[in-house]
N, C-alpha and C positions, 0 to 999 in steps of 0.2 A: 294481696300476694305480690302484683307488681313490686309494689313500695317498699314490701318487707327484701325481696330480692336485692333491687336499689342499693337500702340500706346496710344489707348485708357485704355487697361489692364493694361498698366504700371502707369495709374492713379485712376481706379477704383477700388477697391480691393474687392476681391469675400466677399458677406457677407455669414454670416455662422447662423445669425440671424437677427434680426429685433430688436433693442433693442426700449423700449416705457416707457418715463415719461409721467403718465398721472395728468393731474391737473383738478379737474373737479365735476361731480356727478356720477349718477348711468346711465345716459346716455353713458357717457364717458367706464364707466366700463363694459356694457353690449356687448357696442360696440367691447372693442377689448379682453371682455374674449369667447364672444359667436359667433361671428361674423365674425370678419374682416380675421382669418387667412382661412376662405373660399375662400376667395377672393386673396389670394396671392399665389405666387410657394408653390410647394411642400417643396421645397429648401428651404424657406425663412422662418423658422418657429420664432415663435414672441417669444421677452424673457422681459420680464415683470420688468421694475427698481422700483424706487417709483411710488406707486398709492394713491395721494394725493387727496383723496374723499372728497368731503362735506368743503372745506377751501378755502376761499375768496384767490382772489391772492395777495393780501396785507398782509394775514398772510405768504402766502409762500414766498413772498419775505423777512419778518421778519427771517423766518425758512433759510433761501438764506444766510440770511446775521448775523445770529448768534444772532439774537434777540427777540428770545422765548419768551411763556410766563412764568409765573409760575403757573406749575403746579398743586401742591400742591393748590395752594389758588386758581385756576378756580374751582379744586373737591370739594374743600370745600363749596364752596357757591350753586354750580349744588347740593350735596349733601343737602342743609337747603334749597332750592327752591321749587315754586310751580309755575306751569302754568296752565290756563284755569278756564273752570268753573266745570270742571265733573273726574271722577276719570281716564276715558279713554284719556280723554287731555292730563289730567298731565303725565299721565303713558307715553305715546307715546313722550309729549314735552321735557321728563326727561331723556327718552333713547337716543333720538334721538340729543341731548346736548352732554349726556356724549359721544356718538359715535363721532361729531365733536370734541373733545377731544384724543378722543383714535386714531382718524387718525393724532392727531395733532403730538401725543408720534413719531405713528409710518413713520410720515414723514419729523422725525427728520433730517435723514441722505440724501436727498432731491441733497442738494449741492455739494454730489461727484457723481451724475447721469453726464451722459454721450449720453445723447440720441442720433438714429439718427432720431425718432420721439418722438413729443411733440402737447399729443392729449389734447385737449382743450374742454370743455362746459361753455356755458354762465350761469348755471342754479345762484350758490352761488352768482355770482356778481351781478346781478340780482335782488335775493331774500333773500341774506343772511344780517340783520341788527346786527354790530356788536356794543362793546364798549372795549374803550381803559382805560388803568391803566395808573391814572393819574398822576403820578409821573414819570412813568418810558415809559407809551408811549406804549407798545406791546399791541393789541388787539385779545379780545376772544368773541366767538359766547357763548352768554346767552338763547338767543330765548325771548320770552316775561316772564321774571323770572319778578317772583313776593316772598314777603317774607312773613309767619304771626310772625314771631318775629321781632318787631319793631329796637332793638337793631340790630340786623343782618343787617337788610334793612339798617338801616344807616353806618353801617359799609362800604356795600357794594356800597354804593352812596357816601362816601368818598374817597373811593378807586378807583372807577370806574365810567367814565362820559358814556353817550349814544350817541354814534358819529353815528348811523344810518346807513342807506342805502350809498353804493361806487357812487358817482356822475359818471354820461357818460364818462365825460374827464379825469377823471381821474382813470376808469377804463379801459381808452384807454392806457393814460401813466403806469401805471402798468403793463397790457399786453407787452405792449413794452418793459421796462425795463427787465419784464421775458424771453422773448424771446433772448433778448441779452446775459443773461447771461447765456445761456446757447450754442448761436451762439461763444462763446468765447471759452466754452469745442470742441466745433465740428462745423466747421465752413459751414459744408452743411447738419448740422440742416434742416429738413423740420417741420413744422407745420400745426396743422390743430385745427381749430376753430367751433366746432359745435353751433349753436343757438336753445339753446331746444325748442324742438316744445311746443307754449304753445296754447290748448285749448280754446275758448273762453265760451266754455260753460261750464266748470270746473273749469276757472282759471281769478281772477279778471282781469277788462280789463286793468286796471295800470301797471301790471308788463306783460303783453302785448306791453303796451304803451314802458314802458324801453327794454324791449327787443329789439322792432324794431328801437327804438331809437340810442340803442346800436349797432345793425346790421350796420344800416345807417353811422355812423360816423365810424366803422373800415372798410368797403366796401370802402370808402372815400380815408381815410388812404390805403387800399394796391392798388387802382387805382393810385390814385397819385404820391404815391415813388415804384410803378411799384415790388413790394414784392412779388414776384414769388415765394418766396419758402415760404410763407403762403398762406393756403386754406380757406376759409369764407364757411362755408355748412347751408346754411337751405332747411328742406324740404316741399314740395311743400302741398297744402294744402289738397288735398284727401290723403294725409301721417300722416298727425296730428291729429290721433283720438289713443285716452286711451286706453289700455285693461279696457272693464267694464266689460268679462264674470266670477265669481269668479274663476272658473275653470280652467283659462285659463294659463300657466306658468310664463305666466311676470306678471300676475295679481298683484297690487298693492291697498291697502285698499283706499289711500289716490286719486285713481284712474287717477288723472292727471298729474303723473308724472312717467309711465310704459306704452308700446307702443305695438305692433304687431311686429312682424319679422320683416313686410317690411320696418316700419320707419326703423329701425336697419340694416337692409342691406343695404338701399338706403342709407346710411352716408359708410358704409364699402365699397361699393363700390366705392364710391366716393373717400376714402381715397385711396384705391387701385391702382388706376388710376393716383391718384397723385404722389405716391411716385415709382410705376414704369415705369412711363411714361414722366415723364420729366424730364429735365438734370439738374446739375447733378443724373444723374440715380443708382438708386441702383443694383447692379450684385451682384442674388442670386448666391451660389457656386454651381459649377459642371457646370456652364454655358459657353461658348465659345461666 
């Protein structure tokens, strides 16, 4: 046992952290800013690379591979946009634009990450309808923009077609492509894939329907080519209720997309288990 330990050391190297690309939503980041390091060594404390929130993984792989937007000209038209029908719409659909934006700036440098985890949510692929620049092909999240200068609107339906909602399969080949490129920085990469819990009594039954649609075919995919070092997590249905209390600290206005503790730990633990429990294993430092 000694020797096989030994040998084992001369392959595992103590970590000194936990490094984490997160790609994902506000599940994602809940998860491993308030949660997940409960759950692990003392030793093993988490160190945080790009947190690429709110962005489709078809943008990141743009972001991957050097093919941004321009930014300038998404501001400008989020800046002459209106959404909704009431001033609290707009207000909220306006901010919440420009913040896919500002995570966009800031998950510029995405591509020198080095994970040995890469946490995952279904929420953007899901729900996020984008459109692409028609010349040049990069895509930006608009949300439902509308214009009242006629002149602008056309401007921006020149420049810009509505390519909609990420099909199943091709939200599968996406993920993949991601996960590879990043299997190629660090080759015992683990991942983990959460599926936001979505409501049904908050949350149309459509993107319901995708979500489990989407479960179904990557559950498929890591049976099949046997993908041990990706995790598929959804949680179980007495798990999937909103915070409604106002009061309550995840409270979200929007209410179906903020949880109780426990959704949030049942996912950390889950992570927890995975990444030090099976091989190759991570060895937190000061461990024998």
């Amino acid at each position: 046992m000694q020797l096989f330990s030994k040998i084992r050391d001369q392959f595992i190297k103590p970590k000194e952290h936990l490094d984490i690309t997160i790609v994902g939503s506000c599940l994602s980041n809940f998860v491993v800013s308030s949660y997940l390091e409960k759950h692990l060594p003392p030793n093993l404390p988490i160190r945080r690379l790009t947190s690429a929130l709110q962005l489709r993984t078809d943008i990141i792989l743009e972001l991957l591979e050097h093919k941004g937007m321009d930014i300038d000209l998404v501001e400008h038209y989020l800046k002459a946009g209106k959404w909704g029908k009431s001033a609290t719409q707009h207000k909220y659909a306006q901010w919440f634009s420009s913040f896919v934006l500002e995570k966009c700036l800031e998950s510029r440098n995405i591509h020198d990450d080095c994970p040995d985890l890469l946490i995952m949510d279904s929420l953007c692929d899901i729900r996020h309808s984008l459109y692409a620049h028609r010349s040049k092909g990069w895509k930006a999240f608009f949300g439902n923009i509308q214009f009242s200068d006629a002149s602008v609107e056309k401007n921006f339906t020149n420049e810009f077609s509505h390519i909609g909602l990420l099909p199943a399969d091709e939200q599968l080949k996406k993920l993949i492509r991601l996960v590879m490129h990043f299997k190629k920085r660090n080759s015992s990469l683990r991942v983990v894939y959460m599926h936001f819990p979505l409501n049904p009594n908050y949350v149309d039954q459509k993107w319901i329907a995708r979500s489990s649609h989407f479960e179904m075919l990557l559950n498929v995919f890591l049976e099949r080519d046997k993908h041990k070092d990706i995790l598929s997590i959804s949680v179980p249905e007495k798990l999937n209720i909103p915070v409604t209390d106002p009061e309550h600290p995840n409270y979200s206005p929007q209410i179906w997309n903020h949880f109780y503790p426990e959704t949030y730990n049942f996912f950390a633990e889950h992570i927890s288990h995975f990444i030090l429990n099976r091989k190759p294993m991570f060895k937190p430092s000061g461990t024998n």
